[in-house]
TORKEMI-793620 format. One record per atom (N, C-alpha, C): residue in one letter; atom name; x, y, z. Coordinates in steps of 0.2 Angstrom, whole numbers, plus 5000, padded with zeros to 4 digits. Each point is the difference from the previous one (the first is absolute). Last residue first. Layout:
BEGIN
A|CA|X|Y|Z
...
//
This chain:
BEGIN
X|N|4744|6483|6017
X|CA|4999|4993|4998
X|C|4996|5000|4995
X|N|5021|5017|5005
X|CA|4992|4998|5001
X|C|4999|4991|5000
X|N|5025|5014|5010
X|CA|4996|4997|4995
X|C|4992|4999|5003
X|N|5028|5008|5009
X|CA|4991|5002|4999
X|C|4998|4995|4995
X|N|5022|5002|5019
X|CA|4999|4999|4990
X|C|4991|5000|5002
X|N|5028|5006|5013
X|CA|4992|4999|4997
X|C|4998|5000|4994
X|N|5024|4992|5015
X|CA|4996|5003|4994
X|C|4993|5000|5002
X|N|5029|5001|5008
X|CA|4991|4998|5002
X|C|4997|5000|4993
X|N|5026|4997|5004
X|CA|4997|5004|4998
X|C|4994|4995|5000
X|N|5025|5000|5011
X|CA|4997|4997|4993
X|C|4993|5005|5001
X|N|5027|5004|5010
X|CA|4994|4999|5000
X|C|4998|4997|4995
X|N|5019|5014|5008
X|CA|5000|4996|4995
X|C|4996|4995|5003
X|N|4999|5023|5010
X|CA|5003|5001|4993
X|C|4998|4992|4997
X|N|4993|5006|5023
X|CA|5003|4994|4998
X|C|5004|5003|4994
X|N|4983|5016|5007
X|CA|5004|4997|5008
X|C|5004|4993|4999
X|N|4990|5013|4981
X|CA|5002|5006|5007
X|C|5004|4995|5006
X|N|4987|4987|4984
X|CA|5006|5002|4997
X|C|5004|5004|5003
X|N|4982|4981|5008
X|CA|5001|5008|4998
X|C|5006|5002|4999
X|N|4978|4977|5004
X|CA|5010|5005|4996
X|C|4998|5007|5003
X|N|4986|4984|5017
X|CA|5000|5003|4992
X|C|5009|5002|4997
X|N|4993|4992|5023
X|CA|4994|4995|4996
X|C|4999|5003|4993
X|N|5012|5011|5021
X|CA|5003|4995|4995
X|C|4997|4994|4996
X|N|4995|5029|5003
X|CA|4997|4991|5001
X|C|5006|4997|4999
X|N|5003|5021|4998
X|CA|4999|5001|5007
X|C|5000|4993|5001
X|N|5001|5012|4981
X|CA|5006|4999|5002
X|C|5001|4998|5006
X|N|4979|5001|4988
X|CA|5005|4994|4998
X|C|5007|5002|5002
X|N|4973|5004|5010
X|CA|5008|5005|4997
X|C|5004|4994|4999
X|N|4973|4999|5001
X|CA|5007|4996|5000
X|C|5005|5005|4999
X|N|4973|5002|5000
X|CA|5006|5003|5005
X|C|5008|4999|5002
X|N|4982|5001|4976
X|CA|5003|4996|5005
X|C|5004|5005|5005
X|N|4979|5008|4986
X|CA|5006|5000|5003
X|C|5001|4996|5004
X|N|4980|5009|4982
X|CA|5001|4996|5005
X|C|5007|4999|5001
X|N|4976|5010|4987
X|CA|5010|5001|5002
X|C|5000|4996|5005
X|N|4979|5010|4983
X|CA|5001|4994|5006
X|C|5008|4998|4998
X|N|4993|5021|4990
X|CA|4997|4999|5006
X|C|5001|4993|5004
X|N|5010|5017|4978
X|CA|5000|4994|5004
X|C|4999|4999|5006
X|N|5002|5020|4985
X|CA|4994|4996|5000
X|C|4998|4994|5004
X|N|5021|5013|4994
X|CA|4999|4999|4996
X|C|4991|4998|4999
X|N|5011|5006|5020
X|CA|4998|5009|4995
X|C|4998|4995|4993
X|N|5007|4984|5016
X|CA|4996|5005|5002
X|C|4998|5004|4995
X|N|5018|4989|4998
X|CA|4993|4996|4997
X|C|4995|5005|5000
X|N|5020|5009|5005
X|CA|4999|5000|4996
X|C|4995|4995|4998
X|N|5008|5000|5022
X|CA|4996|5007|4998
X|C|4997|5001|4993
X|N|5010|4980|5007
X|CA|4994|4999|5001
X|C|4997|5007|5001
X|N|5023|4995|4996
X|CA|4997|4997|4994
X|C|4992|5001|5002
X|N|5015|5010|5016
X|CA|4999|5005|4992
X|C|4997|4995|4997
X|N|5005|4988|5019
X|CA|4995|5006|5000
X|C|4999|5004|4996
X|N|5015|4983|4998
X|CA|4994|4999|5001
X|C|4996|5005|5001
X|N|5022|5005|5001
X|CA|4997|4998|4992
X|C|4993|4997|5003
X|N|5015|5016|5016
X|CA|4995|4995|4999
X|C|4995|4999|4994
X|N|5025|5011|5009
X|CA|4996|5000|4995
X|C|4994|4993|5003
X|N|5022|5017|5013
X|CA|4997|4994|4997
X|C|4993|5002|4996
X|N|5022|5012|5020
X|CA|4995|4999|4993
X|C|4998|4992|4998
X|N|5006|5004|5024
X|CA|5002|5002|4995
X|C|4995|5000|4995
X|N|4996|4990|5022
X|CA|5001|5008|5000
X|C|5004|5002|4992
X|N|4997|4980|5009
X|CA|5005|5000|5007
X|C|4999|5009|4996
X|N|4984|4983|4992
X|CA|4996|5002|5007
X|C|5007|5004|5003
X|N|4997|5009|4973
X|CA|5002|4993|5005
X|C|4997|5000|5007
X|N|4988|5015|4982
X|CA|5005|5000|5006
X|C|5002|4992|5001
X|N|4987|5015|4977
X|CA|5002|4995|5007
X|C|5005|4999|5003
X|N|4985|5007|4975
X|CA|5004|5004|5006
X|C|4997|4996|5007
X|N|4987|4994|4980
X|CA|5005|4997|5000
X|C|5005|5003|5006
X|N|4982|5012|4993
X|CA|4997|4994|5003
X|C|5006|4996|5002
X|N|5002|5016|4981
X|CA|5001|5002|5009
X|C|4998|4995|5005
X|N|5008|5000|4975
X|CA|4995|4998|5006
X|C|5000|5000|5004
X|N|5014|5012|4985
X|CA|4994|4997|4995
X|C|4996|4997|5003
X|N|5015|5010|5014
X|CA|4999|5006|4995
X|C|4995|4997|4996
X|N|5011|4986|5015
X|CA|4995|5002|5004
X|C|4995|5005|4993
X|N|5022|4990|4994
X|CA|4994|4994|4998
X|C|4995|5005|5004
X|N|5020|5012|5001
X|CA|4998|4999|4995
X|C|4995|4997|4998
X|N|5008|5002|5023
X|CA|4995|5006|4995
X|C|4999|4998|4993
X|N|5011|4983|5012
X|CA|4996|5003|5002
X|C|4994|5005|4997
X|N|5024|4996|4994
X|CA|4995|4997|4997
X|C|4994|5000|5002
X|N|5013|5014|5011
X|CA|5000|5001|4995
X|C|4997|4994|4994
X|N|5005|4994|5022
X|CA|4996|5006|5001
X|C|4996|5002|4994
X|N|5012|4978|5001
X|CA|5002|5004|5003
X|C|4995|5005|4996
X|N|4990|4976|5009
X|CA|5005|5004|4996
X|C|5002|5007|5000
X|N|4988|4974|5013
X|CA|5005|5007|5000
X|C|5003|5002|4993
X|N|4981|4983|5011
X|CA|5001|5001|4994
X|C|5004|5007|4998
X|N|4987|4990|5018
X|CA|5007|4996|4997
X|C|5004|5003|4996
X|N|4978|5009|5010
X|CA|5002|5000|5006
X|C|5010|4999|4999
X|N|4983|4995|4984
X|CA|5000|5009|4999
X|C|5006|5000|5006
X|N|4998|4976|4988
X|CA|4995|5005|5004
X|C|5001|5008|5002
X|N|5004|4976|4981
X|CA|5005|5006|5006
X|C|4996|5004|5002
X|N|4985|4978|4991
X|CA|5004|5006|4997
X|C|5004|5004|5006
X|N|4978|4981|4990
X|CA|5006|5001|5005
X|C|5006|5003|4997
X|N|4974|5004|4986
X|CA|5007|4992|5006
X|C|5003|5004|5004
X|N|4979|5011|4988
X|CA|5006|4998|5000
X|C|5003|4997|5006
X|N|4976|5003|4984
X|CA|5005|4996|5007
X|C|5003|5003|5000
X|N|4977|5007|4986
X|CA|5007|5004|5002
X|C|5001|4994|5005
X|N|4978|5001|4983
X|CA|5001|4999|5006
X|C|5009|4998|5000
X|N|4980|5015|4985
X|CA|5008|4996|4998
X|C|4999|4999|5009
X|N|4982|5014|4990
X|CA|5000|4990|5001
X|C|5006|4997|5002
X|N|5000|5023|4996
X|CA|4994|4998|5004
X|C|4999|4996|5002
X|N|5014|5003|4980
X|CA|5002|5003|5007
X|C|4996|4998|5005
X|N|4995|4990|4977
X|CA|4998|5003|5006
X|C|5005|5004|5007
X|N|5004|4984|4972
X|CA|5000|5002|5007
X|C|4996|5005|5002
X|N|5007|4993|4978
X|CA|4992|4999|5003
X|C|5000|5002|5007
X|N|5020|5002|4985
X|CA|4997|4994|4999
X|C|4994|4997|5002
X|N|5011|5022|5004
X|CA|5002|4998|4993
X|C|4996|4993|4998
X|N|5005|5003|5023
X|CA|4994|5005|4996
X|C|4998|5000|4996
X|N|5019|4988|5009
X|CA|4995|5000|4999
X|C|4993|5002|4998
X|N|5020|5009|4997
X|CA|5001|4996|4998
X|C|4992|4995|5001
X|N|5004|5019|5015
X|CA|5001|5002|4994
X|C|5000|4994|4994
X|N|5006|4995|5022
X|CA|4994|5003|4998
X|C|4996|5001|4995
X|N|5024|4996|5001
X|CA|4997|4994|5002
X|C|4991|5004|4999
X|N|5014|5016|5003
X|CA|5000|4998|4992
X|C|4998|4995|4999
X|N|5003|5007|5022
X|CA|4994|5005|4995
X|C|4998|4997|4993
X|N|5018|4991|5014
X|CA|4994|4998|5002
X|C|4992|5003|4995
X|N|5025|5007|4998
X|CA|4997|4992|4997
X|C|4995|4997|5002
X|N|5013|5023|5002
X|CA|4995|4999|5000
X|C|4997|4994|4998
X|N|5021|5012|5006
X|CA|4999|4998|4994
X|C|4992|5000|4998
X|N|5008|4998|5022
X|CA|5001|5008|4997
X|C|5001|5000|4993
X|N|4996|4979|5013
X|CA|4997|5004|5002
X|C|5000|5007|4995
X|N|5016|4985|4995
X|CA|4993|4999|4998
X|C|4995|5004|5003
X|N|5021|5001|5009
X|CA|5000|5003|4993
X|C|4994|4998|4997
X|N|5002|4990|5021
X|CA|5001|5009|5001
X|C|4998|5003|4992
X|N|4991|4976|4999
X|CA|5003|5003|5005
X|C|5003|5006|5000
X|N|4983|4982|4989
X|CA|4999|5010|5003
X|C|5004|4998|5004
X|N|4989|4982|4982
X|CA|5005|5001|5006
X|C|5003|5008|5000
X|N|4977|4986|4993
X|CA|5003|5004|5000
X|C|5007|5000|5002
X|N|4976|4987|4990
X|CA|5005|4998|5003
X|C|5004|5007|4998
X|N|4975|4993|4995
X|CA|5005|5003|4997
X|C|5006|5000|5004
X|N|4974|4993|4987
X|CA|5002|5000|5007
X|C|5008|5002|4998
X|N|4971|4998|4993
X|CA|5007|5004|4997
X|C|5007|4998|5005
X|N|4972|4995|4997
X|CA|5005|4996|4998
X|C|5008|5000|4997
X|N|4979|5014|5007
X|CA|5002|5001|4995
X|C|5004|4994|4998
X|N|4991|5001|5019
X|CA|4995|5000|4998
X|C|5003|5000|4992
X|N|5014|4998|5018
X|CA|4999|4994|5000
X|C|4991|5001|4995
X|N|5024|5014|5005
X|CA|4992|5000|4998
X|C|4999|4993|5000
X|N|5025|5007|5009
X|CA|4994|4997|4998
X|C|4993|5003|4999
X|N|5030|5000|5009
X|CA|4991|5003|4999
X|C|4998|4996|4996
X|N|5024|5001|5015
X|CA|4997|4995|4994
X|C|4992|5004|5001
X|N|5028|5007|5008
X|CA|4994|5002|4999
X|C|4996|4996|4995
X|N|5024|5000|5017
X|CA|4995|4996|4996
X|C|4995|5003|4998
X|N|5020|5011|5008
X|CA|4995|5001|5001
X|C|4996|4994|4997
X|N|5026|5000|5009
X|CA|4996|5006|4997
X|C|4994|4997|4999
X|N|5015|4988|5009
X|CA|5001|5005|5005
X|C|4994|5006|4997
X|N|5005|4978|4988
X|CA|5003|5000|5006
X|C|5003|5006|5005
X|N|4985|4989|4977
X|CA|5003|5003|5004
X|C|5002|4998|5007
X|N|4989|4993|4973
X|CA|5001|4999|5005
X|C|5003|5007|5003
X|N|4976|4990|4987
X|CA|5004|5006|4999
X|C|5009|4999|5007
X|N|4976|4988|4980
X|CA|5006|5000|5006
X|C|5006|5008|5004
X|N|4973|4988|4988
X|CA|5005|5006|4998
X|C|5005|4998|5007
X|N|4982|4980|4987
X|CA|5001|5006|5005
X|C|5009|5003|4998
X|N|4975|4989|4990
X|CA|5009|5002|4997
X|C|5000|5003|5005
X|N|4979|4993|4996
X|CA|5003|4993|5003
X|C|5008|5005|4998
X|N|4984|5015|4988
X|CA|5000|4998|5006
X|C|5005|4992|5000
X|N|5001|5023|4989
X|CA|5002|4993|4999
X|C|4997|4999|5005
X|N|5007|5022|4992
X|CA|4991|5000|5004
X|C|4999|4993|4998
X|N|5027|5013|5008
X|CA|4993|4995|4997
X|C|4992|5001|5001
X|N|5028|5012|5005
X|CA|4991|4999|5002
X|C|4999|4996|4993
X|N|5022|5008|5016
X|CA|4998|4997|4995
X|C|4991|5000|5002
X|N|5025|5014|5007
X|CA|4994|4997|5000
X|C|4996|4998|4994
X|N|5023|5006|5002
X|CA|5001|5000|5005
X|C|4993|5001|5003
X|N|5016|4994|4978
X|CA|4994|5000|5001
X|C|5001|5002|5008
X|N|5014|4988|4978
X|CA|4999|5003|5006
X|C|4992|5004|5002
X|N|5004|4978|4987
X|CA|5000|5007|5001
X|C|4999|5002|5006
X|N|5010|4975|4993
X|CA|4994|5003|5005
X|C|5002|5008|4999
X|N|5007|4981|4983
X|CA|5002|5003|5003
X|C|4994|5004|5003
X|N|4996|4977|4988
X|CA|5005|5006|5000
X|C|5001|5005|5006
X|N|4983|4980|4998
X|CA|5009|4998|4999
X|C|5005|5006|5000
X|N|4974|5005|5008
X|CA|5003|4991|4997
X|C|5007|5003|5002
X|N|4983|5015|5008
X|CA|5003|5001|4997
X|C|5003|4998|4993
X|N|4977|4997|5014
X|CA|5007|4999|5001
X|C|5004|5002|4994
X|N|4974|5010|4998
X|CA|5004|4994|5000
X|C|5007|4999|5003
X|N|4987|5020|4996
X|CA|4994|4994|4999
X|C|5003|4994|5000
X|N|5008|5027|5007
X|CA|5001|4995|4996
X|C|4994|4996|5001
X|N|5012|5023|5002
X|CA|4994|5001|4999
X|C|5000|4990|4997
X|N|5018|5019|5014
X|CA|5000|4995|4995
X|C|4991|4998|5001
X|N|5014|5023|5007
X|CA|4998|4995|5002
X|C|4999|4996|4994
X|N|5018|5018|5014
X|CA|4998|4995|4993
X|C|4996|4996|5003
X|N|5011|5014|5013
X|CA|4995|5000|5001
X|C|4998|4998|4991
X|N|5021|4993|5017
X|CA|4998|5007|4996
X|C|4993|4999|4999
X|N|5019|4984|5011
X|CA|4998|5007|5004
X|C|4998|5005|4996
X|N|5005|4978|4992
X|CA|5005|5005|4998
X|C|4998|5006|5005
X|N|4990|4973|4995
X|CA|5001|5005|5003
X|C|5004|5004|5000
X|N|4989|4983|4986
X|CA|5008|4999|5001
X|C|4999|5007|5002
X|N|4981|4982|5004
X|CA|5002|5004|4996
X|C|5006|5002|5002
X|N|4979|4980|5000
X|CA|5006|5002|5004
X|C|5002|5008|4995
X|N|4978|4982|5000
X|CA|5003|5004|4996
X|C|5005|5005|5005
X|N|4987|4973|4998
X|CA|5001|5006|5005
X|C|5005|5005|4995
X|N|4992|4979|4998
X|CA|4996|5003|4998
X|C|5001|5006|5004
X|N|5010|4978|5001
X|CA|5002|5002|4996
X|C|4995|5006|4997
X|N|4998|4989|5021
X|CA|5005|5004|4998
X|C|5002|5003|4995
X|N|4973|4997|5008
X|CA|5006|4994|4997
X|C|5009|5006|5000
X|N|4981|5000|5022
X|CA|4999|5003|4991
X|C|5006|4997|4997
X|N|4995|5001|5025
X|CA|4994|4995|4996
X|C|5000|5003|4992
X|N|5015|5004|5021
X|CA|4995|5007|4998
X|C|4994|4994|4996
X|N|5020|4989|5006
X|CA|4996|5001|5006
X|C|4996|5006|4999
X|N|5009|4994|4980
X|CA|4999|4993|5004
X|C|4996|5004|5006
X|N|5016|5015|4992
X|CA|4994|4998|4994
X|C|4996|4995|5004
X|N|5020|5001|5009
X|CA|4998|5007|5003
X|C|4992|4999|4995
X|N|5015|4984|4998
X|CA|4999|4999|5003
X|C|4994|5004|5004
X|N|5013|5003|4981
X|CA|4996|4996|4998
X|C|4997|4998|5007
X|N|5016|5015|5001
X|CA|4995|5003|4995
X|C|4994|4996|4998
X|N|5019|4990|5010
X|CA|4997|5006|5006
X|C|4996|5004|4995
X|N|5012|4986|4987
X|CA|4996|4994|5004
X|C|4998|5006|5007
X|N|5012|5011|4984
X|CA|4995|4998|4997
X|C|4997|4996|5004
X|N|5018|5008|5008
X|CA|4997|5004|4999
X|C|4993|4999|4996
X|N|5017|4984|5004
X|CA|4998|5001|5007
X|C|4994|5007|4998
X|N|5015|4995|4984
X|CA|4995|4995|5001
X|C|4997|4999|5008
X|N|5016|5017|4992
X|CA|4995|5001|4997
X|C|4994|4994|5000
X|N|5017|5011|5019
X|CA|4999|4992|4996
X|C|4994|5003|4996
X|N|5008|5022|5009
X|CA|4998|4993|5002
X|C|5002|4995|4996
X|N|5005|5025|4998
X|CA|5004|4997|4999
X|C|4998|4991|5005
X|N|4983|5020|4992
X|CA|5006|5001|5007
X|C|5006|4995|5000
X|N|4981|5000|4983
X|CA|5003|5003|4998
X|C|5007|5007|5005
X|N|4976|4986|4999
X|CA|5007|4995|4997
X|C|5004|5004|5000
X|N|4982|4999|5020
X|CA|5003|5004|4994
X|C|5005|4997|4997
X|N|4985|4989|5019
X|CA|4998|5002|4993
X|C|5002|5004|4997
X|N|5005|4986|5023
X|CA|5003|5006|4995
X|C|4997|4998|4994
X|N|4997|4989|5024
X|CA|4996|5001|4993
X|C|5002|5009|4995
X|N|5012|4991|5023
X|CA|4999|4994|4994
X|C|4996|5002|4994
X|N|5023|5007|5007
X|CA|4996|4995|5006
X|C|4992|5006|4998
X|N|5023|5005|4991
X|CA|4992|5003|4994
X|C|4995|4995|5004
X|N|5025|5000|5005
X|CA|4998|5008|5004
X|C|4991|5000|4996
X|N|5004|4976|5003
X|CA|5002|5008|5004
X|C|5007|5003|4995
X|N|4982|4984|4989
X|CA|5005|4999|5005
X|C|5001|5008|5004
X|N|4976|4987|4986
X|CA|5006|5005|5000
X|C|5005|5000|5005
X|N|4977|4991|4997
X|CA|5005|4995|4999
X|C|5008|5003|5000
X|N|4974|5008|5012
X|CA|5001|4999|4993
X|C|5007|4997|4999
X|N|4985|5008|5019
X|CA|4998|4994|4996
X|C|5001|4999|4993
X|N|5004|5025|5013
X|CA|5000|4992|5002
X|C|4995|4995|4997
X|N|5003|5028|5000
X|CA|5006|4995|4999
X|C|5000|4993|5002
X|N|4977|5014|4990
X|CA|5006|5001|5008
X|C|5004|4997|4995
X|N|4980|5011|4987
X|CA|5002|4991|5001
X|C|5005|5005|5007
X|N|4978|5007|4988
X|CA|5005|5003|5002
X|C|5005|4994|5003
X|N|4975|5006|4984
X|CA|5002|4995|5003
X|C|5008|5001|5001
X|N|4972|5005|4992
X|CA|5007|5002|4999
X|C|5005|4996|5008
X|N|4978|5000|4981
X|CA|5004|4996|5004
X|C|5006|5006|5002
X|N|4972|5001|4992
X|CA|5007|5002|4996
X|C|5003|4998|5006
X|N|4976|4997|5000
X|CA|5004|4995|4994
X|C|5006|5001|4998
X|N|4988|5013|5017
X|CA|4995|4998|4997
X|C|5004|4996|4993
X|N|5017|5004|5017
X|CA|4995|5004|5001
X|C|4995|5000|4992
X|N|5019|4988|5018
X|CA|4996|5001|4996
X|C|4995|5004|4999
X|N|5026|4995|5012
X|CA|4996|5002|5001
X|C|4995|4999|4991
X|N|5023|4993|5019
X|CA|4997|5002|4993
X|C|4994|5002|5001
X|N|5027|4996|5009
X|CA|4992|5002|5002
X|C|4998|5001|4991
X|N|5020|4989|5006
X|CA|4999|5002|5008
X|C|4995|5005|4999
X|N|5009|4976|4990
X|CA|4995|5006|4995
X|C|4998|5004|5008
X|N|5016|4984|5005
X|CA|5001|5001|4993
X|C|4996|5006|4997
//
């Protein structure tokens, strides 16, 4: 269920797999996205379930309506009853609120100050990348007392440089704003490694302690991946202080 976590001085972060959760095939089992055509009640009791094994209340997690852009949202509370803004990173200086983020192939990114008590959830895939969502996540923090310096950097599980075939010309185009990003498949064509451009731009931004799953999700059958299923369910990380 929760396929890695880690703590660092009072900030949680925490990356779920595909299993231990109530979901049918093609979403088998811990689908946390509402929004791939699952059992909606399956997707809440997998959300509740996912909460529970992390140790923080369900009803205190802050999701958001991902559009692959770099809008960020500044919040102190669940949404409630209305409609989830779009957004494609959230940050709080809330503690006990944890920030959700889902995906299934593109980049989970969750930070932390744990001195400022800032913390921030991201989703960076290709267009997020070159949009800048991460930066602006930063950014956002900052704004609110953060540290670069302090900010402690995961990201989850993700298509890996080796999986992650596009055509040449898109290539260039993502490599042009992050070069870091420029990649080979292992069978020799073009490709992108979103994870590696997310962690150049930490980089430059300041961010020293980083750290990277070596999960390729096109690779694992212990995770979604869209790339390699299309009709799939959806992982999530989630950060939070105490």
């Amino acid at each position: 269920m929760i396929g890695q976590r880690d703590t660092v001085n009072g900030a949680h972060f925490g990356f779920t797999d595909r299993w231990g959760g109530v979901s049918a095939v093609p979403y088998e089992q811990l689908n946390l996205g509402g929004a791939v055509g699952d059992d909606p009640g399956a997707v809440m009791a997998n959300r509740e379930l996912a909460a529970k094994s992390l140790g923080f209340d369900p009803a205190r997690v802050v999701w958001m309506n991902q559009v692959h852009g770099a809008d960020v949202a500044v919040v102190d509370a669940p949404w409630g009853e209305g409609p989830v803004p779009r957004a494609d990173a959230v940050v709080t200086a809330e503690r006990g609120l944890a920030l959700a983020v889902l995906t299934a192939d593109c980049v989970p990114v969750l930070l932390a100050d744990p001195v400022a008590s800032v913390a921030a959830a991201a989703h960076a895939g290709r267009p997020g990348l070159v949009a800048g969502v991460v930066p602006a996540a930063v950014r956002a923090m900052t704004e609110l007392g953060a540290d670069p310096a302090r900010i402690v950097a995961r990201t989850g599980p993700a298509v890996c440089g080796w999986c992650y075939e596009v055509p040449e010309e898109m290539r260039a185009e993502v490599a042009a704003v992050e070069p870091a990003a420029h990649a080979d498949t292992a069978w020799g064509t073009p490709a992108l490694d979103v994870s590696a451009g997310v962690h150049a731009q930490l980089e430059r931004l300041g961010v020293r302690d980083r750290a990277q799953s070596p999960v390729c999700t096109r690779e694992s059958k212990d995770h979604f991946s869209y790339r390699r299923d299309r009709t799939t369910g959806r992982l999530a990380g989630y950060v939070w202080l105490d």
